[in-house]
N, C-alpha and C positions, 0 to 999 in steps of 0.2 A: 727817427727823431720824433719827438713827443710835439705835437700841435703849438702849446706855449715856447718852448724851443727854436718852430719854426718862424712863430711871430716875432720872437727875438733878434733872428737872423744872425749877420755876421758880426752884427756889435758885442755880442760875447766873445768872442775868441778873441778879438782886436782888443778887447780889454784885457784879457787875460796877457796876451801877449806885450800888450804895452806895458803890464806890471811888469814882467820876466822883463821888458827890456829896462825899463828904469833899475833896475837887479843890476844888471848886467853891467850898464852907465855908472850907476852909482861906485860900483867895486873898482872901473875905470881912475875917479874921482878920488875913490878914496887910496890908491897903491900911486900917484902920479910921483910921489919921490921912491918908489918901493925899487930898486934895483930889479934890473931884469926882467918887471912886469912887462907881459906885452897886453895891452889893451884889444880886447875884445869888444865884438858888437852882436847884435842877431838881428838878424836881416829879414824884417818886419813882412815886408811886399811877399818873399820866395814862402814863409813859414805859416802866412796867411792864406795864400794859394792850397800849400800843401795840406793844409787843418781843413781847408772847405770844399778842397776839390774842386777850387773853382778856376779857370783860363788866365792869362795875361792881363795885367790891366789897361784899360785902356786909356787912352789923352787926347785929350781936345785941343793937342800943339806938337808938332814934331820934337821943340825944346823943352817938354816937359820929362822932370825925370822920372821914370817907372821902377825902377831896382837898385839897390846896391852890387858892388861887385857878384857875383854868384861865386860859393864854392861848397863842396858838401857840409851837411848838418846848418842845422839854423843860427847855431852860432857863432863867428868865425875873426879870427886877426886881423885887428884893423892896421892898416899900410901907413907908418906913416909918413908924414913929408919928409921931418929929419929926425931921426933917431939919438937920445944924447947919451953920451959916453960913457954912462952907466947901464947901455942895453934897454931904458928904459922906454916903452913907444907910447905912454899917454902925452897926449899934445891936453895939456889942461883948457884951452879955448875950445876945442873941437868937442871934447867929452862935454861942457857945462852947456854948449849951444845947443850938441843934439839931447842932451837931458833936458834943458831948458825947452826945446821943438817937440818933445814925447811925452813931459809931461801935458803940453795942449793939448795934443793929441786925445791922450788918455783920457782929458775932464770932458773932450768933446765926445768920445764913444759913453762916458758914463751918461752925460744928458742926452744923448741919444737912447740907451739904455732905459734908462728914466722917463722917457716919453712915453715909451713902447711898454713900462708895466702900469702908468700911467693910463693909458689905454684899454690895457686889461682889466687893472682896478675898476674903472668907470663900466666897460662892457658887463663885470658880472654884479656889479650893484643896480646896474640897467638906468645911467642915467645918461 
């Protein structure tokens, strides 16, 4: 990995991935009368671990939660509470809240992002 890279750290991929997941959300959003859609997620925590190689994460509360369900691949069927009669599994509150929760997310890894070339900007004009 390239030196600027490393200063970057993990806030690039966590962007990257919070795009893919607002993708992901969005398609939720937009098939919620679609017959037979089932509603997918990618499971941010498992797909960031596996990008950085980096260990479990950890909490500063037994009730805190660290993962979604795990099952293979980063993207996966969301379960839902009730199912209605047209096969269809987007729960429209569920989908607009966790879209509504990732895109914060998201603005929070870009000004994170943004500090860190920030940073570099300033180091190589030497002020």
């Amino acid at each position: 990995m390239s030196k600027i890279a490393d200063h970057l750290g993990i806030h690039q991929q966590a962007l990257n991935l919070r795009a893919q997941r607002n993708e992901v959300l969005a398609s939720n959003i937009a098939n919620a009368s679609t017959p037979n859609f089932k509603a997918r997620d990618l499971n941010f925590v498992q797909e960031l671990q596996r990008q950085t190689q980096l260990g479990a994460m950890s909490v500063s509360n037994s009730h805190h939660m660290t993962d979604l369900p795990s099952t293979s691949g980063p993207i996966q069927y969301r379960l839902p509470t009730a199912e209605s009669l047209d096969g269809n599994t987007v729960e429209l509150h569920v989908e607009q809240m966790q879209f509504a929760e990732n895109v914060m997310k998201y603005q929070a890894s870009l000004n994170f992002l943004n500090r860190k070339i920030t940073g570099l900007m300033s180091a190589i004009k030497g002020e």
